[in-house]
C-alpha positions as CSV (number, residue, x, y, z in Angstrom):
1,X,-7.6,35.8,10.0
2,X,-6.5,32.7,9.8
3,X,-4.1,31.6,6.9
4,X,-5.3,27.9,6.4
5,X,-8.0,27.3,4.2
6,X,-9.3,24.4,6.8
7,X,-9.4,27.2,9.6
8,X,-11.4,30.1,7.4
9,X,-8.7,31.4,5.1
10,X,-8.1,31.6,1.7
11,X,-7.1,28.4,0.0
12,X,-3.9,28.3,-2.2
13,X,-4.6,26.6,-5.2
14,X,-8.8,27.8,-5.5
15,X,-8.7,26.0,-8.9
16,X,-7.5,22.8,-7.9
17,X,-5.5,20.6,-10.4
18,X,-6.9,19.1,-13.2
19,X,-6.2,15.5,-13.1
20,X,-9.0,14.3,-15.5
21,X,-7.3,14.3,-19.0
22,X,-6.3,10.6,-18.6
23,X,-5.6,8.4,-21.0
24,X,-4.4,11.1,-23.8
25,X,-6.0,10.4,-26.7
26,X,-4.8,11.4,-29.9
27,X,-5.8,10.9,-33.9
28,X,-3.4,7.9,-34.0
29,X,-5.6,6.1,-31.5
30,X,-9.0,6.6,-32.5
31,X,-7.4,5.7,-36.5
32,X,-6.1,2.4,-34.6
33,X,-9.3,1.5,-33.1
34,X,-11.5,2.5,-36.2
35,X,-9.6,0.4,-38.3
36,X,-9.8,-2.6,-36.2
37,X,-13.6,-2.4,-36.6
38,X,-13.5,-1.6,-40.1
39,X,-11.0,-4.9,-40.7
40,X,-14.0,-6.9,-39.5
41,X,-11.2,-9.0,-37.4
42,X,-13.5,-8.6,-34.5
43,X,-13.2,-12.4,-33.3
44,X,-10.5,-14.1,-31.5
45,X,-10.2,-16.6,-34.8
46,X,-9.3,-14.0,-36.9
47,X,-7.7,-11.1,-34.8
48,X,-4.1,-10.0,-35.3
49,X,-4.1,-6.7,-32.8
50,X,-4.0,-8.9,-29.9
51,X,-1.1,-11.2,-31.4
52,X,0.6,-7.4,-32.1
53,X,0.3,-6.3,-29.0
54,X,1.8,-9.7,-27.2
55,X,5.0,-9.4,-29.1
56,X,5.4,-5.7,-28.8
57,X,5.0,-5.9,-24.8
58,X,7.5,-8.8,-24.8
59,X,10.0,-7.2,-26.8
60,X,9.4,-3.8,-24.2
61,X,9.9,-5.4,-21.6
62,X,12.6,-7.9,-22.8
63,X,10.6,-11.3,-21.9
64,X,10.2,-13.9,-24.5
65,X,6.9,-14.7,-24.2
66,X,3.5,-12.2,-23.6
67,X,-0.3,-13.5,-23.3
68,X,-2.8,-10.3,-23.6
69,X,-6.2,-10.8,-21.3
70,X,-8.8,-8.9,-20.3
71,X,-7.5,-7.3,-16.5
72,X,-4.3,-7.1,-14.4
73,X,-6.5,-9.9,-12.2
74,X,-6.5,-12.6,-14.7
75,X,-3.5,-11.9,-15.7
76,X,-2.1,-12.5,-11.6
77,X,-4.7,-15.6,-11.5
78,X,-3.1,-16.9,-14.6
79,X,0.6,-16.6,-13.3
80,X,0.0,-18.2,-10.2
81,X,-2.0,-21.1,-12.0
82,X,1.1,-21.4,-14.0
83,X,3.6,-22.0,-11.0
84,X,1.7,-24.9,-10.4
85,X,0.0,-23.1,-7.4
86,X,-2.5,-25.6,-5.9
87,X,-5.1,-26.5,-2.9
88,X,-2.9,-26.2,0.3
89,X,0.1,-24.1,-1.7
90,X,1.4,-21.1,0.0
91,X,2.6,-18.2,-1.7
92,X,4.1,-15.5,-0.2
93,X,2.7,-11.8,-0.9
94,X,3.2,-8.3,0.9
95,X,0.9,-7.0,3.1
96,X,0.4,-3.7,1.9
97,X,-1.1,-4.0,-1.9
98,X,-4.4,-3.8,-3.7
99,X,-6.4,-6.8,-3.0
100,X,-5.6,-8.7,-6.5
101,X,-2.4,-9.4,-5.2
102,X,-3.9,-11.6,-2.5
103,X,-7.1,-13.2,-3.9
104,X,-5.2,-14.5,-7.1
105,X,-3.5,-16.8,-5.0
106,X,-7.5,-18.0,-3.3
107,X,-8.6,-18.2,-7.2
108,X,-6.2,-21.2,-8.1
109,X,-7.2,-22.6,-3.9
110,X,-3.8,-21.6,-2.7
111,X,-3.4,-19.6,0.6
112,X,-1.4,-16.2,1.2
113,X,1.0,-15.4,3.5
114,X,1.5,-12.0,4.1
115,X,4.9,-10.5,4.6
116,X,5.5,-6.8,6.1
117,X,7.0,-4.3,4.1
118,X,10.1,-2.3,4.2
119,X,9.1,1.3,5.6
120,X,11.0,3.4,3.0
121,X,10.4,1.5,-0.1
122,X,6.3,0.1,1.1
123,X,7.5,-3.2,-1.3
124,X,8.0,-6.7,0.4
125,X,10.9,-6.8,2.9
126,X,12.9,-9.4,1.7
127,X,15.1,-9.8,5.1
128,X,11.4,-11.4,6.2
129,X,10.8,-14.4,4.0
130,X,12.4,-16.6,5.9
131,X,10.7,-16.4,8.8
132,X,7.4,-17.2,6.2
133,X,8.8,-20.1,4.9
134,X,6.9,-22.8,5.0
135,X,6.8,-27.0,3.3
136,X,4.0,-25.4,1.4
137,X,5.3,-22.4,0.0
138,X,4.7,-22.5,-4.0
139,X,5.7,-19.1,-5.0
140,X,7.2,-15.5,-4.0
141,X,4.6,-12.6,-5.1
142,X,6.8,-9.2,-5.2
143,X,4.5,-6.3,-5.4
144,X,5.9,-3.2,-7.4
145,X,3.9,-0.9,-4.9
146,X,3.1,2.4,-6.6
147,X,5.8,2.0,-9.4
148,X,8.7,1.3,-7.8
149,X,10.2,-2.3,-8.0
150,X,10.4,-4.1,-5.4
151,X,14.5,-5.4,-4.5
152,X,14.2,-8.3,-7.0
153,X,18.2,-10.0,-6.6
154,X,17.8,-11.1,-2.5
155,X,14.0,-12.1,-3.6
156,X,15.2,-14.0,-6.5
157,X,18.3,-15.3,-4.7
158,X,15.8,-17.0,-1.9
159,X,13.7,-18.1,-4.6
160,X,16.4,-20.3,-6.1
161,X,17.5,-21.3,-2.8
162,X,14.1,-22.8,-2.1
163,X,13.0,-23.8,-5.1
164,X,9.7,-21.4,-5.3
165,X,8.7,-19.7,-8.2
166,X,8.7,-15.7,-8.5
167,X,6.2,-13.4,-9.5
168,X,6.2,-9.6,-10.3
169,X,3.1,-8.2,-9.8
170,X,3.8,-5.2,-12.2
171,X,0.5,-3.6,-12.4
172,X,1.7,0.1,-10.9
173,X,5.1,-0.6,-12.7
174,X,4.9,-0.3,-16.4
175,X,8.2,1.1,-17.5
176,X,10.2,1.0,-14.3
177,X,13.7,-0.3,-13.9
178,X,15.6,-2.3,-11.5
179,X,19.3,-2.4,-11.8
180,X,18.9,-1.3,-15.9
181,X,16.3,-4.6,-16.6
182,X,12.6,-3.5,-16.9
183,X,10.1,-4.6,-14.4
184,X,8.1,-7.9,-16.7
185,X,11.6,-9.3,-17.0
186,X,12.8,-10.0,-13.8
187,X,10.8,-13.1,-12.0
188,X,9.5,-16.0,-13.6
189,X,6.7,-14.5,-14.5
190,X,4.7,-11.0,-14.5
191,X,1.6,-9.4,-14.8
192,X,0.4,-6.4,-15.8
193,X,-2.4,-4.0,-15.6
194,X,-3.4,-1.9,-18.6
195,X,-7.0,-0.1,-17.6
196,X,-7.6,3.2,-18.2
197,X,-6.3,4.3,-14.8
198,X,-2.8,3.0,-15.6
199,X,0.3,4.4,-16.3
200,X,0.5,2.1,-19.6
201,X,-3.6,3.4,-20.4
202,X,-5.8,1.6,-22.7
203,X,-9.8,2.1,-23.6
204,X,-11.7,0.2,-20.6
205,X,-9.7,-3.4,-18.7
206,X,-6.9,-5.3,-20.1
207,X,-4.0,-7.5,-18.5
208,X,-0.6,-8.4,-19.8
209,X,1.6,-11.5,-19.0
210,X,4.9,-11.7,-19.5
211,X,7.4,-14.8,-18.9
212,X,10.6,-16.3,-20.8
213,X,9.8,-19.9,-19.8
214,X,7.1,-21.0,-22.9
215,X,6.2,-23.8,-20.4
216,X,4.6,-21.2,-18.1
217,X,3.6,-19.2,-20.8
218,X,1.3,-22.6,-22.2
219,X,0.4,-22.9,-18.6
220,X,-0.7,-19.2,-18.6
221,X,-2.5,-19.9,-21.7
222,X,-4.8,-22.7,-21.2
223,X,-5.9,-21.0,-18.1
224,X,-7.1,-17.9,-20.1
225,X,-8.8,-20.0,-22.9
226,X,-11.1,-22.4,-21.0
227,X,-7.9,-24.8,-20.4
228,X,-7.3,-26.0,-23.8
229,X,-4.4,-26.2,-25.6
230,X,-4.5,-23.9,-28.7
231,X,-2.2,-24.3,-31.6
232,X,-0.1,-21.5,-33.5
233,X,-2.7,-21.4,-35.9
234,X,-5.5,-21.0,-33.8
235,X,-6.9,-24.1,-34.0
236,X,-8.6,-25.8,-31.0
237,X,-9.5,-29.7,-30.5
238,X,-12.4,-28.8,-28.1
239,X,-10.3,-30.9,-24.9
240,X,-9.9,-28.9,-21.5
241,X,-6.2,-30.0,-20.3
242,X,-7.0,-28.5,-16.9
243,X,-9.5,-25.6,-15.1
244,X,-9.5,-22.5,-17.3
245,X,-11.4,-19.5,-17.8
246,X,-12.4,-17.1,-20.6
247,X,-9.7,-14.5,-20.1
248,X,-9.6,-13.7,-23.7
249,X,-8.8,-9.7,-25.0
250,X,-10.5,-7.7,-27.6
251,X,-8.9,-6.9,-30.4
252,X,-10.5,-3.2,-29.6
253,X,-8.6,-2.8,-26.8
254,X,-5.5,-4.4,-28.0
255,X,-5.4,-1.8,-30.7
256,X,-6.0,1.1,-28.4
257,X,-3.1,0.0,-26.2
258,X,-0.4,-0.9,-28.4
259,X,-0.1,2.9,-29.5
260,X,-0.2,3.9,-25.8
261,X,3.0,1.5,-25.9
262,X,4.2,4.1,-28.5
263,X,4.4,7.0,-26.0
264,X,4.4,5.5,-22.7
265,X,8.6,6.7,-22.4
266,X,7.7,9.9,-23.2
267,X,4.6,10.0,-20.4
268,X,7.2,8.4,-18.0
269,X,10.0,10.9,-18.6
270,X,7.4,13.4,-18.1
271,X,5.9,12.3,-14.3
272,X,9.3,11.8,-13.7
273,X,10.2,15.0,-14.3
274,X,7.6,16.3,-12.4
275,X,8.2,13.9,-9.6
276,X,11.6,14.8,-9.1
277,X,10.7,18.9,-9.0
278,X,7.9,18.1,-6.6
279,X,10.1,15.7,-4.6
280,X,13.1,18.3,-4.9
281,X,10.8,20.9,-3.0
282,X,9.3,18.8,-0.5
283,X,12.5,18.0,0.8
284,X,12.9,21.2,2.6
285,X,9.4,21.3,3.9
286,X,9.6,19.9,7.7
287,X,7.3,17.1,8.6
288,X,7.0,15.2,4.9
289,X,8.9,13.1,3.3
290,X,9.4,12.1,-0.2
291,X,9.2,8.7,-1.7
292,X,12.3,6.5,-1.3
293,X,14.0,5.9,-4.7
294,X,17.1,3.5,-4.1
295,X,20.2,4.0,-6.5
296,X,19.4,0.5,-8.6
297,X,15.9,1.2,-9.3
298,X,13.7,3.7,-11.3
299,X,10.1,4.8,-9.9
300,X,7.2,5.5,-12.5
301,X,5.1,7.0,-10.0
302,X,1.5,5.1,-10.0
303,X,1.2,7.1,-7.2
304,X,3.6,9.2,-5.5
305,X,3.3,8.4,-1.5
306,X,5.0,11.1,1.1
307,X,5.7,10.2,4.5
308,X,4.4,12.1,7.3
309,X,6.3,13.3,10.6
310,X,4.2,14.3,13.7
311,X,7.0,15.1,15.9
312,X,7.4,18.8,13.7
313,X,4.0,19.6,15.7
314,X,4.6,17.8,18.8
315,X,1.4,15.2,17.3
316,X,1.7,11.3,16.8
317,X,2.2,10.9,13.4
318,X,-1.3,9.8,12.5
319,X,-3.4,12.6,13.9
320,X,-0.4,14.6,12.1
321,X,-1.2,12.9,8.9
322,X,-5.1,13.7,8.8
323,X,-4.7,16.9,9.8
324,X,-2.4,17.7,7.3
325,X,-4.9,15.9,4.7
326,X,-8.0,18.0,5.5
327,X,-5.7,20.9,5.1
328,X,-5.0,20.3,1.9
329,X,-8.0,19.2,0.8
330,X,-9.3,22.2,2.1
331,X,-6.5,24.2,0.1
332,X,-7.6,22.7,-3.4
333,X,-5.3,19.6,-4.2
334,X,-6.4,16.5,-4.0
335,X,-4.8,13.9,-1.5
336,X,-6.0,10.4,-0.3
337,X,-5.4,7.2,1.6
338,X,-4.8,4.0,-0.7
339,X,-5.1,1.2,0.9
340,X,-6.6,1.6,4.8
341,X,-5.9,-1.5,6.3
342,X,-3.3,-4.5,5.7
343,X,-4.5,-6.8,3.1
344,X,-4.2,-9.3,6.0
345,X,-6.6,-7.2,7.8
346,X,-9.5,-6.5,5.4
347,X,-12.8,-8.9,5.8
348,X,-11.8,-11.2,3.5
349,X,-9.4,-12.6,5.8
350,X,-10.6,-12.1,8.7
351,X,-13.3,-14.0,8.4
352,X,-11.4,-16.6,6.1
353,X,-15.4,-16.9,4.3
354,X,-13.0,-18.0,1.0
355,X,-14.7,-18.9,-1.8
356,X,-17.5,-21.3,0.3
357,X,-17.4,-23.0,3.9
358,X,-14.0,-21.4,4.9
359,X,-12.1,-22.9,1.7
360,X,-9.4,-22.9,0.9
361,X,-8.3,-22.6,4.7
362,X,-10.5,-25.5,6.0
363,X,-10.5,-27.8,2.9
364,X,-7.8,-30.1,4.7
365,X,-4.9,-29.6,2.2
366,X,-3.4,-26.7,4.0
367,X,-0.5,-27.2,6.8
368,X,-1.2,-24.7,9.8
369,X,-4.1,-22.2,10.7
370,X,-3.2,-19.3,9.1
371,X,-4.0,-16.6,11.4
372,X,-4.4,-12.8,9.9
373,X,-3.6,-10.6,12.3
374,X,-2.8,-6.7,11.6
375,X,-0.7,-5.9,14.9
376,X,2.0,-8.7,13.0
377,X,3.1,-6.5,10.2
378,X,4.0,-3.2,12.0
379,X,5.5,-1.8,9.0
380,X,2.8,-1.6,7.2
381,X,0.5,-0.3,10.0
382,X,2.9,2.6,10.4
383,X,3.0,3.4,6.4
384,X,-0.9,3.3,6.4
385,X,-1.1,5.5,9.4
386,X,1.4,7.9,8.6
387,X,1.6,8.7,4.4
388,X,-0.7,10.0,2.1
389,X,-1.0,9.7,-1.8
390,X,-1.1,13.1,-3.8
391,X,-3.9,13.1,-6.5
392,X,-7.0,12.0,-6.2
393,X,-7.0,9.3,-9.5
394,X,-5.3,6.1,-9.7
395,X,-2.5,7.6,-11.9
396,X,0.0,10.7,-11.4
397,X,-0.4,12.0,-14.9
398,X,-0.9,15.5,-13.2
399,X,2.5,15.2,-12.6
400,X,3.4,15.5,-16.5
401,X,2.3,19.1,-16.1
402,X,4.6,21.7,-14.5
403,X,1.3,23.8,-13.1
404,X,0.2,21.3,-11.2
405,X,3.7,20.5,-9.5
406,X,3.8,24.3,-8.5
407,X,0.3,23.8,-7.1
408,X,1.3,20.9,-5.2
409,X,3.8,22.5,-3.7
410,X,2.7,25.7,-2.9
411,X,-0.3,23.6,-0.9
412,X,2.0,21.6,0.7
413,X,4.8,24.5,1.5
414,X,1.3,26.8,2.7
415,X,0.3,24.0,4.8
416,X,3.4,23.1,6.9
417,X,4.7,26.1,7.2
418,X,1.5,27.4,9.4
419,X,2.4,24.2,12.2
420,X,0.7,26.3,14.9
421,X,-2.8,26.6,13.2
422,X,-2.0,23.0,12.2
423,X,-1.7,21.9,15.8
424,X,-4.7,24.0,16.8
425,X,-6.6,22.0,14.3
426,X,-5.5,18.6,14.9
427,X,-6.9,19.3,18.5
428,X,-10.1,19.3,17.1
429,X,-10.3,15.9,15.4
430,X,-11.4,12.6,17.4
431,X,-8.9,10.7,15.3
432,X,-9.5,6.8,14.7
433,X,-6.9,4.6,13.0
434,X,-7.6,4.0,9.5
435,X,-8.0,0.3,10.1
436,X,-10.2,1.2,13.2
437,X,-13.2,2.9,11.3
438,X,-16.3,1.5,10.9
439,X,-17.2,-0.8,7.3
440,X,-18.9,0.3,4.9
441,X,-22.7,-1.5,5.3
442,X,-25.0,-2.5,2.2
């Protein structure tokens, strides 16, 4: 009988891991929330969570300034609309990340330029800006991919060289460190996702902004409340200073997420915990790799990526990688692809449709024909084809749990330790690239 599930045997972990118990929520919670809607504060005018939760994510994070709005997407569209990110500008952005970290720049009519990534890290290779640079380069977007901070002083240092204006996109990062400063303070400005898939949880969508400059932070402002220019007190003169949306928080959520803020070190010190046993094992397991964690950093783990190597099994590394996938699916723990294709390679940008008639490519402010193509950022094409993230949610909290690190890695060690009935599977899979398959149609 065969000893992989995938092949007819018994799977390892028949129970799979429980990875639905996220956000924890707890009396103090619920007693935050019920007494926001008992206060009857329930209106922007006369809120005071959201206000409370602004200075308490600044002072985390060590940035002066915080503006609290409604997703991590508004809260990137309002950072780039701050750096004075126009029709025509260019802003630099990695080419492996969720989407947001692209079409933030297309919301304020800018243009992304997508940079490869550095194969052990999967954050924006600095070494590669240069070659990027254009007249019309605004701004520097640096992607903390998965939790782990991208290398913020050569980034920076280019930045200042070249007068552009830096951008953490912090959304996987809440909590992580580079070089003993928290990601939020490191750029000009950062955003921040806080939905309920996050590592830093809250009751539905919410953003966070952070930034030490209050010029950007009044940019970042009137951009979230219709583009007006609203005084300490609250009160508004009614006079749009520039485009702006409603971007605004509630109060509800605000309260739910500032005692999630309470905790969060404690849930971090946990999955890191777990991180480091799972990572600790996985090290001796041929054919898998680990994520990368450089000396000057700290990793959160949004998701903890592992690096596949087909050579173990005499396979190229992607038909390596999904047959190690359906074997672990098939043993009980979940496993998934994020992110299938470069960002320079989804649809979008293909067909450059923009937000009407080709715009903002063909409105006649930009300098060049950008021109997307996925075989120019190898890097990423390689990390796509040949890694897999563990868990099947968008955040590790499984990891907090020392049961389901054993269950990872007794599917894992089970799995790669049977390479012949691995092999003998892979030969039955007609195995396309990821960013080969067919769309999805309406």
């Amino acid at each position: 009988m065969s000893a992989l599930a995938v092949l007819g045997g018994a799977p390892a972990v028949p129970d799979g891991v429980d990875e639905s118990r996220w956000p924890i929520v707890e009396d103090r919670d619920v007693q935050a929330v019920t007494d926001t809607l008992l206060s009857g504060n329930l209106s922007w005018l006369n809120d005071t969570r959201v206000p409370e939760l602004e200075r308490k994510w600044a002072a985390y994070v060590g940035a002066e300034h915080c503006i609290a709005v409604n997703s991590g997407t508004a809260a990137l569209h309002a950072a780039v609309a701050a750096a004075g990110v126009g029709p025509g500008d260019e802003v630099l952005v990695p080419a492996l990340s969720f989407l947001a970290s692209a079409t933030c720049v297309l919301h304020h009519q800018g243009v992304p330029v997508f940079v490869d990534v550095d194969p052990e890290t999967f954050t924006i290779d600095p070494s590669l800006l240069e070659e990027k640079l254009t007249d019309r380069t605004k701004a520097i977007i640096a992607v903390h991919l998965h939790g782990l901070p991208a290398d913020m002083d050569p980034i920076i240092s280019f930045a200042r060289e070249h007068d552009l204006v830096v951008i953490e996109d912090a959304a996987q990062a809440h909590a992580a460190t580079y070089r003993c400063r928290r990601t939020g303070s490191l750029g000009d400005l950062a955003a921040f996702s806080v939905m309920a898939g996050k590592n830093l949880a809250t009751a539905g969508e919410g953003g966070l902004l952070t930034t030490s400059s209050a010029d950007l932070r009044n940019r970042a402002d009137a951009v979230k409340m219709f583009g007006e220019t609203i005084g300490s007190n609250g009160e508004r003169d009614y006079n749009a200073h520039t485009m702006g949306w409603n971007y605004r928080l509630s109060g509800i959520v605000a309260a739910f997420t500032s005692t999630q803020i309470d905790r969060l070190d404690s849930y971090t010190a946990q999955v890191q915990e777990g991180a480091r046993t799972l990572a600790k094992a996985l090290a001796d397991v041929p054919g898998v790799t680990p994520p990368h964690v450089p000396d000057d950093r700290t990793h959160v783990y949004h998701h903890f990526r592992v690096l596949f190597d087909g050579s173990v099994a005499g396979l190229p590394n992607g038909v390596f990688r999904q047959a190690v996938q359906d074997a672990l699916l098939a043993e009980g723990i979940g496993v998934m692809s994020y992110q299938n294709r470069p960002l320079p390679g989804q649809t979008l940008f293909q067909q450059k449709a923009g937000y009407g008639q080709g715009c903002p490519w063909t409105c006649g402010k930009t300098s060049r024909d950008q021109c997307y193509r996925q075989e120019d950022y190898p890097a990423t094409l390689e990390v796509i084809r040949s890694s897999l993230v563990v868990g099947k949610r968008l955040c590790m909290a499984s990891l907090r749990d020392p049961d389901s690190v054993e269950r990872y890695r007794d599917a894992f060690t089970k799995v790669l330790s049977n390479i012949d009935e691995l092999r003998a599977y892979a030969s039955t899979i007609d195995y396309v690239e990821p960013w080969q398959r067919e769309s999805r149609l309406w």
